[in-house]
TORKOL-4160 file (C-alpha; in steps of 0.2 Angstrom, whole numbers, padded with zeros to 4 digits, m for minus):
367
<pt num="1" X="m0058" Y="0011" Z="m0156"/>
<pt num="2" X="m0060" Y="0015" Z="m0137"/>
<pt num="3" X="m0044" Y="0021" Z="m0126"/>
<pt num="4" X="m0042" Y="0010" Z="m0112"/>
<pt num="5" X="m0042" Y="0019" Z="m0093"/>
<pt num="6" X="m0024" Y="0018" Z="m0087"/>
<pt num="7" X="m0023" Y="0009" Z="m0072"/>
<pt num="8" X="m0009" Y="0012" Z="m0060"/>
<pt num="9" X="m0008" Y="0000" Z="m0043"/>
<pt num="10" X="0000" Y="0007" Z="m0028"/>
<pt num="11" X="0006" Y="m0011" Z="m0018"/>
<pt num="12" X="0017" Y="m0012" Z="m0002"/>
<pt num="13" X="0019" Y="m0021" Z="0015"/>
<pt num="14" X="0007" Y="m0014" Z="0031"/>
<pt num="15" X="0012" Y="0003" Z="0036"/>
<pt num="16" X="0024" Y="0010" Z="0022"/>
<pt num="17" X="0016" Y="0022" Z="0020"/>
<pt num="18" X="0003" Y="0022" Z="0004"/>
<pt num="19" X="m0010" Y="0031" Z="0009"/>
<pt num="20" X="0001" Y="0046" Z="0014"/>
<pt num="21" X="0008" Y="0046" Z="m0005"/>
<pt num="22" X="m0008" Y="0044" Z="m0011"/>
<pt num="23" X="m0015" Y="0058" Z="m0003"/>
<pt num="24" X="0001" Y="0069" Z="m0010"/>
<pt num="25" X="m0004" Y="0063" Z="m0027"/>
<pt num="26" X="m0023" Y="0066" Z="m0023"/>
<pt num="27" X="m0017" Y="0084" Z="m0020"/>
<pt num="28" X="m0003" Y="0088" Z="m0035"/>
<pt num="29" X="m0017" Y="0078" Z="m0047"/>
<pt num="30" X="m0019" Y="0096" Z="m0059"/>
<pt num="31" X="m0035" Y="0092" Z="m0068"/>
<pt num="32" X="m0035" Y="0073" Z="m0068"/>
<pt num="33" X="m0052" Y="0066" Z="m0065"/>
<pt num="34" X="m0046" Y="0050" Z="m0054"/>
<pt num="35" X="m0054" Y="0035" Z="m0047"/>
<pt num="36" X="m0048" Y="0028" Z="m0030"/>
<pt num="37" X="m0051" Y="0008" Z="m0027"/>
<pt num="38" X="m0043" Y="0007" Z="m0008"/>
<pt num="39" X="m0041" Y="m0010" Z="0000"/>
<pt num="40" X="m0039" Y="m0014" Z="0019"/>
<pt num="41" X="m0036" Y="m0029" Z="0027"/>
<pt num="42" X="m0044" Y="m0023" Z="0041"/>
<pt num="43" X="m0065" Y="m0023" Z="0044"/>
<pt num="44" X="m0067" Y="m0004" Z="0046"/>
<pt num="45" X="m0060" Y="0010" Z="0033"/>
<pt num="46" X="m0046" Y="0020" Z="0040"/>
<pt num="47" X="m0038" Y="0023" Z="0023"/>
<pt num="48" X="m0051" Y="0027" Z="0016"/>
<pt num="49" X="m0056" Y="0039" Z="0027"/>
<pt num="50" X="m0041" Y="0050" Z="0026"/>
<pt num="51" X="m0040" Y="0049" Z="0008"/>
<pt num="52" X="m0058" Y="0055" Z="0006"/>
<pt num="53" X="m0051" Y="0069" Z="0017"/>
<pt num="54" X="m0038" Y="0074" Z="0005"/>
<pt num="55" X="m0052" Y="0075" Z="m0008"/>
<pt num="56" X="m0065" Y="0083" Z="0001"/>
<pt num="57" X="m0078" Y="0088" Z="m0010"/>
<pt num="58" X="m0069" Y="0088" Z="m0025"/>
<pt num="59" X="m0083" Y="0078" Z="m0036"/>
<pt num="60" X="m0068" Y="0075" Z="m0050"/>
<pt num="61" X="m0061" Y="0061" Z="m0037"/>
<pt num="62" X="m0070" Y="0046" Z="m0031"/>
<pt num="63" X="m0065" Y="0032" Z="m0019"/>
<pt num="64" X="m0072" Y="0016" Z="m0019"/>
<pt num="65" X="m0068" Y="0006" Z="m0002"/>
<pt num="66" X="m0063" Y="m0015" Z="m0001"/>
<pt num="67" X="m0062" Y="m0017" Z="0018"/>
<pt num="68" X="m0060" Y="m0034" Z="0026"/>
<pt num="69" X="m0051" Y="m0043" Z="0013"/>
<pt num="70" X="m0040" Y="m0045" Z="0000"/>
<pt num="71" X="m0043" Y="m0034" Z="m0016"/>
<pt num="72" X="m0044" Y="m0046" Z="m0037"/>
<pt num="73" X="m0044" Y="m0061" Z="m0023"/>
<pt num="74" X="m0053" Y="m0074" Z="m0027"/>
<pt num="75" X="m0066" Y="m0072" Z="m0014"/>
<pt num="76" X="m0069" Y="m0052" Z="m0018"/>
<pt num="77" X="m0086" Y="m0049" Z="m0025"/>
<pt num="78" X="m0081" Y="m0031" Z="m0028"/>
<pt num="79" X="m0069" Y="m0028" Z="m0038"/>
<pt num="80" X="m0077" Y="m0034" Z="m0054"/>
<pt num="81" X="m0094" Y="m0026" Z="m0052"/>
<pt num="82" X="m0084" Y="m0010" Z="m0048"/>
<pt num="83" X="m0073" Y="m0009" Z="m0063"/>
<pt num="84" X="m0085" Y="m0010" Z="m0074"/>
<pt num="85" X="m0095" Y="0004" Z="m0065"/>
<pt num="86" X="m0078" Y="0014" Z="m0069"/>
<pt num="87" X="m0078" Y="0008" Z="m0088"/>
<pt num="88" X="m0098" Y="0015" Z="m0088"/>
<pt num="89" X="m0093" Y="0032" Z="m0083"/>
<pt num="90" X="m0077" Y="0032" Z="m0095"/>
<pt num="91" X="m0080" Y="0050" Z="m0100"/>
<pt num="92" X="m0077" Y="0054" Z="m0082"/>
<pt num="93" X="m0063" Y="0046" Z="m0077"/>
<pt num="94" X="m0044" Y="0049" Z="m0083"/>
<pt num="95" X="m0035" Y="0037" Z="m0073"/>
<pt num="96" X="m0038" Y="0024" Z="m0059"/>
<pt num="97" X="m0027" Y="0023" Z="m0046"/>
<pt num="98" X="m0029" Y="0007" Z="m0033"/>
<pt num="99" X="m0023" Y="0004" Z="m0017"/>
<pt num="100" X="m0020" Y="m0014" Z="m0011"/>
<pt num="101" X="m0018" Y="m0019" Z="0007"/>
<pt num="102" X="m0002" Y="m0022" Z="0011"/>
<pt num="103" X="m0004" Y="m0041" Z="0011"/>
<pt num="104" X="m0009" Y="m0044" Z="m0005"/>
<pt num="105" X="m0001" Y="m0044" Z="m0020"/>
<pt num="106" X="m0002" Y="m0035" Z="m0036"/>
<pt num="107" X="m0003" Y="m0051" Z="m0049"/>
<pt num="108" X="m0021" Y="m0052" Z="m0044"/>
<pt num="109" X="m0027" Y="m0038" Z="m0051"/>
<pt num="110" X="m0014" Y="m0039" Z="m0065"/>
<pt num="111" X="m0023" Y="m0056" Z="m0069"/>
<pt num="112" X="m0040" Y="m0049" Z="m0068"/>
<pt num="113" X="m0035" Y="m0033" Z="m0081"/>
<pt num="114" X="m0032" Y="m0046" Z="m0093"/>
<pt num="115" X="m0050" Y="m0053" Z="m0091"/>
<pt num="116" X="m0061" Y="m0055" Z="m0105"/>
<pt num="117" X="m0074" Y="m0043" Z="m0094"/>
<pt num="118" X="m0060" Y="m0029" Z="m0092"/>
<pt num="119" X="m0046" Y="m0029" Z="m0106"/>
<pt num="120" X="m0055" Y="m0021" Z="m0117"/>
<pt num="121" X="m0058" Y="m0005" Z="m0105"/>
<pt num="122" X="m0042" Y="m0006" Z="m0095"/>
<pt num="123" X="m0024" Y="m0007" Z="m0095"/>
<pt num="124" X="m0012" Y="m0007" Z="m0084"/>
<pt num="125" X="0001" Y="0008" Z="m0083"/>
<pt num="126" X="0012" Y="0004" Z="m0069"/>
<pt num="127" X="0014" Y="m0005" Z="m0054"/>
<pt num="128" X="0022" Y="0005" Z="m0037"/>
<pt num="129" X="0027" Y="m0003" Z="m0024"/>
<pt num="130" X="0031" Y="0008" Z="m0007"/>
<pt num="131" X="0045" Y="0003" Z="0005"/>
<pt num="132" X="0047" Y="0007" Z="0021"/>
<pt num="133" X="0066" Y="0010" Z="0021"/>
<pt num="134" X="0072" Y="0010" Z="0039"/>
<pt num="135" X="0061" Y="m0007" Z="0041"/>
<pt num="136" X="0067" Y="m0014" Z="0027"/>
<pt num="137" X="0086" Y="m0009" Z="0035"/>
<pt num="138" X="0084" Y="m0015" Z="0051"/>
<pt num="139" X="0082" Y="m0032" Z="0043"/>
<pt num="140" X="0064" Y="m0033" Z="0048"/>
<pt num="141" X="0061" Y="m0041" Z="0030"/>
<pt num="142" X="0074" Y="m0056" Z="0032"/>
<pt num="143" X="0071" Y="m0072" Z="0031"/>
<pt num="144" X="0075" Y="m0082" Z="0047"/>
<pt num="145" X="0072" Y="m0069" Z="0060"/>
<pt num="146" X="0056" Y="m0075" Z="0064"/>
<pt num="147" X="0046" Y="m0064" Z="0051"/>
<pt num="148" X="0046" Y="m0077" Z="0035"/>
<pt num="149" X="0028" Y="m0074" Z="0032"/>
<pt num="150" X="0030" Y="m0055" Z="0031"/>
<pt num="151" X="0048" Y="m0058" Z="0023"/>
<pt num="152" X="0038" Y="m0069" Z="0008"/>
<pt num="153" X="0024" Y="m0057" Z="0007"/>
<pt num="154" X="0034" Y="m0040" Z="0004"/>
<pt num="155" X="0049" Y="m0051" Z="m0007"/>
<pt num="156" X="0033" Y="m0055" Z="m0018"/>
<pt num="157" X="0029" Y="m0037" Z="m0019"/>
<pt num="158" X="0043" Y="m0032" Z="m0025"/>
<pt num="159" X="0046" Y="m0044" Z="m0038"/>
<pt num="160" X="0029" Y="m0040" Z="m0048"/>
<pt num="161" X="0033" Y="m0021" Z="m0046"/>
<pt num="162" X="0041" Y="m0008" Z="m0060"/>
<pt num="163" X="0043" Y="0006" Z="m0049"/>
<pt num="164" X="0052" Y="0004" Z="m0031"/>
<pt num="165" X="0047" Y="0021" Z="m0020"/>
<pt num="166" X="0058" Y="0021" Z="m0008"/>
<pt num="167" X="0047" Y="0031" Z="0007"/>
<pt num="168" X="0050" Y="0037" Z="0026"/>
<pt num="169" X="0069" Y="0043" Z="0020"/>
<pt num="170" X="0071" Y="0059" Z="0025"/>
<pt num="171" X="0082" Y="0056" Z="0040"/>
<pt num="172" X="0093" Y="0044" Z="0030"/>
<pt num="173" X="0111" Y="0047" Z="0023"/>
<pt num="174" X="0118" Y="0042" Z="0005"/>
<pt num="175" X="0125" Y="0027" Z="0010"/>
<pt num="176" X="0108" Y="0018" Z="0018"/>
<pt num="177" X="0102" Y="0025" Z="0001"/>
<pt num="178" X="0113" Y="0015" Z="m0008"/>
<pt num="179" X="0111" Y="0002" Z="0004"/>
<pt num="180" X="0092" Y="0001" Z="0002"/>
<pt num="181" X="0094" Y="m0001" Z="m0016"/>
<pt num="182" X="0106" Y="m0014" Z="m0016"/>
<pt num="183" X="0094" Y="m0023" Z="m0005"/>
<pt num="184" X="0079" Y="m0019" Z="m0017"/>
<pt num="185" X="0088" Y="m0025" Z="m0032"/>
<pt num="186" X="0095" Y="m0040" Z="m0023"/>
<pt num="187" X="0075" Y="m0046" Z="m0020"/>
<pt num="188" X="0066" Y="m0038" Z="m0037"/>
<pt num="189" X="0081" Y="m0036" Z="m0050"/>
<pt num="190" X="0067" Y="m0032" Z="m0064"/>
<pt num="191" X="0063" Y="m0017" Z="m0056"/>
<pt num="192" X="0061" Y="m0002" Z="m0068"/>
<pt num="193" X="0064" Y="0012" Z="m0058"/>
<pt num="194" X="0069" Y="0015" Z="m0040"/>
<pt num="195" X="0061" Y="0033" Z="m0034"/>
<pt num="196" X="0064" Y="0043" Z="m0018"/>
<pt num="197" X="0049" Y="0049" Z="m0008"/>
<pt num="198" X="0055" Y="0064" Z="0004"/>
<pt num="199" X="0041" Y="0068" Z="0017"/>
<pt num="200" X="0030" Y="0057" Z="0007"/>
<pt num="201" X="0031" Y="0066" Z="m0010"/>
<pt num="202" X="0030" Y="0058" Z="m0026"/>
<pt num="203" X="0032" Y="0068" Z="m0043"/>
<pt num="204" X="0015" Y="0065" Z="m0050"/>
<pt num="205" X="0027" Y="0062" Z="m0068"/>
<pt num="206" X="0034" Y="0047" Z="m0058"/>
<pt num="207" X="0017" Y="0039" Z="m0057"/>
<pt num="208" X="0004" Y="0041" Z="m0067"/>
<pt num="209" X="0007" Y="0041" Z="m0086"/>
<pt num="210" X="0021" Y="0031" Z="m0087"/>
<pt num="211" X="0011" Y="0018" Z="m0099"/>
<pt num="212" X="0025" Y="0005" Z="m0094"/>
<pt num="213" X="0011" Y="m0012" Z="m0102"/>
<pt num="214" X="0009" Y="m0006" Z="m0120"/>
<pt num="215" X="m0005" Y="m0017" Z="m0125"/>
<pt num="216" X="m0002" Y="m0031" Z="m0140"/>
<pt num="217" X="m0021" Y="m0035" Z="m0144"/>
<pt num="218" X="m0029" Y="m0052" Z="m0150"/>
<pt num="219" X="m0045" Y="m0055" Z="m0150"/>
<pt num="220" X="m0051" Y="m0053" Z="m0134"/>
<pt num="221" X="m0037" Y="m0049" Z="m0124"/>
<pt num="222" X="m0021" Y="m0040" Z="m0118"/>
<pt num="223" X="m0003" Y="m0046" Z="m0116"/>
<pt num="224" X="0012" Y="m0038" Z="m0111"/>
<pt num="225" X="0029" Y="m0038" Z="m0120"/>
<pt num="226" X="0046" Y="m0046" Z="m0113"/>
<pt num="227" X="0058" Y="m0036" Z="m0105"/>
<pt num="228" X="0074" Y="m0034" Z="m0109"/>
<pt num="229" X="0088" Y="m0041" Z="m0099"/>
<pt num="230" X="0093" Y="m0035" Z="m0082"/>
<pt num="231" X="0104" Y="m0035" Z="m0067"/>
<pt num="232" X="0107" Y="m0051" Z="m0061"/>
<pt num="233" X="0103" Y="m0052" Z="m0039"/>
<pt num="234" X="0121" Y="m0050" Z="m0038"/>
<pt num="235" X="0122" Y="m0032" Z="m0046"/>
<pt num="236" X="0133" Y="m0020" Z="m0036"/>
<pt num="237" X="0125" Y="m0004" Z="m0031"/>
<pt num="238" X="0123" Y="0009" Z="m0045"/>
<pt num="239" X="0140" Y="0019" Z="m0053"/>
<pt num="240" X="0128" Y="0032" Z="m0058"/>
<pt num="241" X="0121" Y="0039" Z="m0042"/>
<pt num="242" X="0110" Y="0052" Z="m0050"/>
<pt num="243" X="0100" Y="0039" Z="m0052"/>
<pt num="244" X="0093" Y="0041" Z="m0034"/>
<pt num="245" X="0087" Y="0060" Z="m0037"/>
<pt num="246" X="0070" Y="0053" Z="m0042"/>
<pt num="247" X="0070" Y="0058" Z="m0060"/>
<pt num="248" X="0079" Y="0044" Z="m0069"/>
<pt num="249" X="0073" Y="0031" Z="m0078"/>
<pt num="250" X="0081" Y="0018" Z="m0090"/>
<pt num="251" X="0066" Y="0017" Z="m0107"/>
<pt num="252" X="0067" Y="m0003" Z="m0105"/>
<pt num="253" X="0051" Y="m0011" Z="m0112"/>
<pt num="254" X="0038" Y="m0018" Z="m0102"/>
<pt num="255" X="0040" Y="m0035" Z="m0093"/>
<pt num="256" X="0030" Y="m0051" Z="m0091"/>
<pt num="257" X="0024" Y="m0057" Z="m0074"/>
<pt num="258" X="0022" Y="m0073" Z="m0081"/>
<pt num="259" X="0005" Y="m0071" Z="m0070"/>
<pt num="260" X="m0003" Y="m0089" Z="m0073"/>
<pt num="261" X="0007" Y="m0097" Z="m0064"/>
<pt num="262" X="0006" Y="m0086" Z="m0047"/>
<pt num="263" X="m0012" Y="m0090" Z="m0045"/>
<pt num="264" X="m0006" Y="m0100" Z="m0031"/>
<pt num="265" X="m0001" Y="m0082" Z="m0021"/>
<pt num="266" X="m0020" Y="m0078" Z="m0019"/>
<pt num="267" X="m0026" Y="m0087" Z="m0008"/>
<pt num="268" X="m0025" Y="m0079" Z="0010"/>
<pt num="269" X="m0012" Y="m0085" Z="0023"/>
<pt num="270" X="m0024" Y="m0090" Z="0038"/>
<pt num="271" X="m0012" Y="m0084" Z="0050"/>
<pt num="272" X="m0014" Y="m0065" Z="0044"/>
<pt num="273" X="m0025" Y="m0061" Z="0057"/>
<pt num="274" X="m0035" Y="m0043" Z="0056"/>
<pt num="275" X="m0047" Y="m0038" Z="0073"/>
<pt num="276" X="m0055" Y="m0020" Z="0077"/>
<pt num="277" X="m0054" Y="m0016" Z="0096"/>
<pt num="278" X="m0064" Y="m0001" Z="0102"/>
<pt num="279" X="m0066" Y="0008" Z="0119"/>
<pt num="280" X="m0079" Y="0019" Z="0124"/>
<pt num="281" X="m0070" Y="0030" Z="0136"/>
<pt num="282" X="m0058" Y="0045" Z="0135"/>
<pt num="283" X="m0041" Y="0041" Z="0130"/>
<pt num="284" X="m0023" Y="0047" Z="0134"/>
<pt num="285" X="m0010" Y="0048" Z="0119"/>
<pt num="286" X="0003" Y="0043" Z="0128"/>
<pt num="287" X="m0003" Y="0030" Z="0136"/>
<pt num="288" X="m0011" Y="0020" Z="0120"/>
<pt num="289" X="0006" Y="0022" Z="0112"/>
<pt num="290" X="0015" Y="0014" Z="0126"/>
<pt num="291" X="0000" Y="0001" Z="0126"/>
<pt num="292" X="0004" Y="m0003" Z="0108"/>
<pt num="293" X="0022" Y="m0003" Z="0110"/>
<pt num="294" X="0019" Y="m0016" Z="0122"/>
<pt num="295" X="0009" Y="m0026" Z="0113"/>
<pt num="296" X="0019" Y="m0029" Z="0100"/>
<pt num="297" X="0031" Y="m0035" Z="0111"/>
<pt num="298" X="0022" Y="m0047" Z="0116"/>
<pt num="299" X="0012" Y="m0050" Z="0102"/>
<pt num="300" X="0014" Y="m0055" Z="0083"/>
<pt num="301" X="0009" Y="m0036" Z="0078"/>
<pt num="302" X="0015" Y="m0026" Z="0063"/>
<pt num="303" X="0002" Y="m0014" Z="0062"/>
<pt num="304" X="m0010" Y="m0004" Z="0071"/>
<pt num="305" X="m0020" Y="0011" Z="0065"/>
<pt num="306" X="m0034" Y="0021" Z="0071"/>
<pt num="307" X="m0043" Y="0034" Z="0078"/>
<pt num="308" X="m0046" Y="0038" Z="0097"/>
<pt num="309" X="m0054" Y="0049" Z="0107"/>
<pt num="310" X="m0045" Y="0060" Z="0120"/>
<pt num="311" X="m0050" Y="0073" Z="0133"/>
<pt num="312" X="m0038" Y="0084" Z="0129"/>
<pt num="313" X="m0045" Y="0089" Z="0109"/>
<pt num="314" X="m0062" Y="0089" Z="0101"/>
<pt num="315" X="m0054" Y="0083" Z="0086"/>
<pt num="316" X="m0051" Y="0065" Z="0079"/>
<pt num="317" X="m0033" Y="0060" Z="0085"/>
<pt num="318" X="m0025" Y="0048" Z="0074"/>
<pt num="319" X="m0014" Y="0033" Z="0076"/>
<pt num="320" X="m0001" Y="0025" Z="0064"/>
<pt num="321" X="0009" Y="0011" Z="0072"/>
<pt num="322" X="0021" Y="0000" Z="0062"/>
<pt num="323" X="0027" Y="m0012" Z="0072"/>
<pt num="324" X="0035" Y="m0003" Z="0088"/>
<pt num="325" X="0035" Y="0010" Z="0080"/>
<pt num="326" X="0019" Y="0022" Z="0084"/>
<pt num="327" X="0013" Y="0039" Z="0079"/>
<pt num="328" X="m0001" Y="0049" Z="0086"/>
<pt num="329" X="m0007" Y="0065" Z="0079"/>
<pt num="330" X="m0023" Y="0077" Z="0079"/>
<pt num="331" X="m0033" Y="0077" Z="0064"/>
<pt num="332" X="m0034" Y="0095" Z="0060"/>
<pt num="333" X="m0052" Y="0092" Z="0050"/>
<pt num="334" X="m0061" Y="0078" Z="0058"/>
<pt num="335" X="m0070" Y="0079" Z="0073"/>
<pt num="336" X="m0068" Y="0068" Z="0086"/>
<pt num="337" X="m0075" Y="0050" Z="0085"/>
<pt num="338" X="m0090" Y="0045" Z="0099"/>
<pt num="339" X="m0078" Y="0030" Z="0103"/>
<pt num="340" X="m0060" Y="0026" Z="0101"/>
<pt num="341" X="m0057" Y="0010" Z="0085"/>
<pt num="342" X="m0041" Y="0003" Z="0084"/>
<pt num="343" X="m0036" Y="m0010" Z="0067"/>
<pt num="344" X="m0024" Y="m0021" Z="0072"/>
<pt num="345" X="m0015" Y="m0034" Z="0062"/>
<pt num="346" X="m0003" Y="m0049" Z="0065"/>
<pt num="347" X="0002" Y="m0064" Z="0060"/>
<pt num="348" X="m0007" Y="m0078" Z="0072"/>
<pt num="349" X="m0010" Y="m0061" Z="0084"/>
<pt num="350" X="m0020" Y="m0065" Z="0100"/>
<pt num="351" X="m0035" Y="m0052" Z="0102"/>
<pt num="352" X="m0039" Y="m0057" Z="0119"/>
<pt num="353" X="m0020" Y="m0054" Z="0123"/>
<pt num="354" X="m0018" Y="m0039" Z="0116"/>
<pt num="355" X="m0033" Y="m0031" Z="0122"/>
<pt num="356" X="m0031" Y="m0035" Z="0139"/>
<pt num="357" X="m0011" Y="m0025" Z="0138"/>
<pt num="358" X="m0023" Y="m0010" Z="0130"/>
<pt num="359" X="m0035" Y="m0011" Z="0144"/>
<pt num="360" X="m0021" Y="m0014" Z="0158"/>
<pt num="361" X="m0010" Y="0000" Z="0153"/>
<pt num="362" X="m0022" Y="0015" Z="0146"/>
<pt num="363" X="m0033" Y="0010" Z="0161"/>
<pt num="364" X="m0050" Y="0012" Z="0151"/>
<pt num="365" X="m0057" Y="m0006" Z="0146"/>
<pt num="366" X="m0056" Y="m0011" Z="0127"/>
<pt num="367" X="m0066" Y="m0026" Z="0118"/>
């Protein structure tokens, strides 16, 4: 009988900070031969992009892109097709790893591994969800302070998730660690194992291989056994702080989703709004973050990412922005873009608004 391809999914809300760990696991990955699915919200690939940078032409790692959309959604004519492109080649491939956008949730590609066209050559091996820590601390992800729709979304992440990664740490004391947990555990009290990611890194151990869904067959189909009991919502913070150095983990059996009954998570918000501005002229750093600081404080924003094109290098100079919080930084091996692209994402974001502060304050037009 066939061995299933392990499938791990890699979920988290815009901007903390997936693809980075991705990449650090492209790069620690020994001989695994890996298959990347990488899902954007956003019409143009910037992921994917720097992922396929990380693997260059390394021909034992392919990435498949799902801009523009929602990965397993219903609407996503990819996902199936591609899969079972994957299963074709199984000899090749040793483990699959997929990215979701940060608006969509894991259960839908859970529900679609249990598929009659994909249980018999897949199963899933763990579910990670990334955290941005300082957001999640600055009570950006509370209900009530005007971000209930990003507040549901990444509370839903958490909950279908047996691996926390709690990421963007590395200026953070004990205490906001123990904190963050508290406030982890208070959202997703099923969580498996909470693991800390310093500058982005991820013991490869704690991510692939952990083979967390142990398959019980029937005839055509995989389910997952129960979980045992956990911590309650109320659980205090952990007496056994070694638990945070990233190498502990508690040996409970696998958990049920109960994923038939979330069908009703995967239809798309219509107020998550994803638009591509571009400009054609030169651009200054500076100026494009204070443009995108700006925006977002006038605008719905929670994420911005890009590349632009400067004066001052012949090299691609990328942008990550999360909120206000904006980095630029020169892309050591791509060359420069003939025009700047910027994704931006919102909930109920105006375009036209926030194109006009981008145009107004770099002093170059974008459209």
């Amino acid at each position: 009988m066939k061995q299933p391809i392990p499938v791990t999914i890699v979920t988290g809300f815009l901007g903390s900070g997936k693809t980075t760990l991705l990449r650090s696991l492209i790069e620690k990955r020994q001989s695994r031969r890996l298959a990347l699915l990488i899902n954007e919200f956003g019409e143009i690939s910037i992921d994917g992009a720097l992922v396929r940078g990380e693997a260059g032409a390394d021909d034992q790692v392919r990435v498949h892109d799902f801009p523009y959309g929602l990965i397993a959604y219903g609407d996503d004519e990819l996902f199936l097709p591609t899969m079972q492109a994957i299963a074709a080649r199984r000899a090749n491939v040793d483990h699959v790893l997929i990215e979701t956008s940060g608006l969509a949730l894991p259960t839908a590609i859970m529900e679609m591994l249990q598929s009659l066209e994909l249980a018999e050559d897949f199963i899933l091996d763990a579910t990670l969800a990334v955290v941005d820590t300082p957001l999640l601390l600055s009570d950006q992800f509370e209900t009530g302070t005007g971000s209930d729709a990003a507040a549901t979304v990444f509370s839903q992440q958490l909950e279908f998730a047996d691996v926390v990664v709690l990421n963007k740490i590395d200026d953070l004391g004990e205490d906001a660690l123990l904190l963050a947990e508290t406030r982890v555990r208070e959202r997703a009290p099923k969580v498996r194992f909470l693991e800390l990611a310093y500058k982005a890194q991820l013991d490869i151990r704690l991510a692939l291989g952990l083979r967390l869904h142990q398959p019980t067959r029937t005839e055509h189909t995989h389910t997952y056994t129960p979980l045992a009991t956990m911590p309650g919502p109320n659980t205090g913070v952990l007496a056994e702080q070694g638990r945070l150095n990233g190498h502990a983990h508690s040996g409970l059996a696998a958990h049920s989703h109960g994923l038939a009954t979330h069908k009703h998570f995967h239809e798309q918000d219509p107020g998550w709004l994803s638009f591509v501005l571009r400009s054609d002229a030169p651009q200054s750093a500076d100026k494009v973050r204070h443009a995108l600081q700006e925006a977002v404080r006038l605008e719905p924003v929670l994420r911005s990412k890009g590349f632009i094109r400067t004066s001052e290098t012949g090299q691609a100079v990328l942008v990550q922005g999360v909120r206000s919080r904006v980095m630029i930084s020169v892309d050591a091996v791509r060359p420069a873009a003939r025009r700047s692209e910027l994704v931006i994402i919102g909930y109920h974001a105006s375009r036209t608004r926030v194109a006009a502060v981008l145009s107004e304050l770099t002093g170059t037009a974008w459209h």
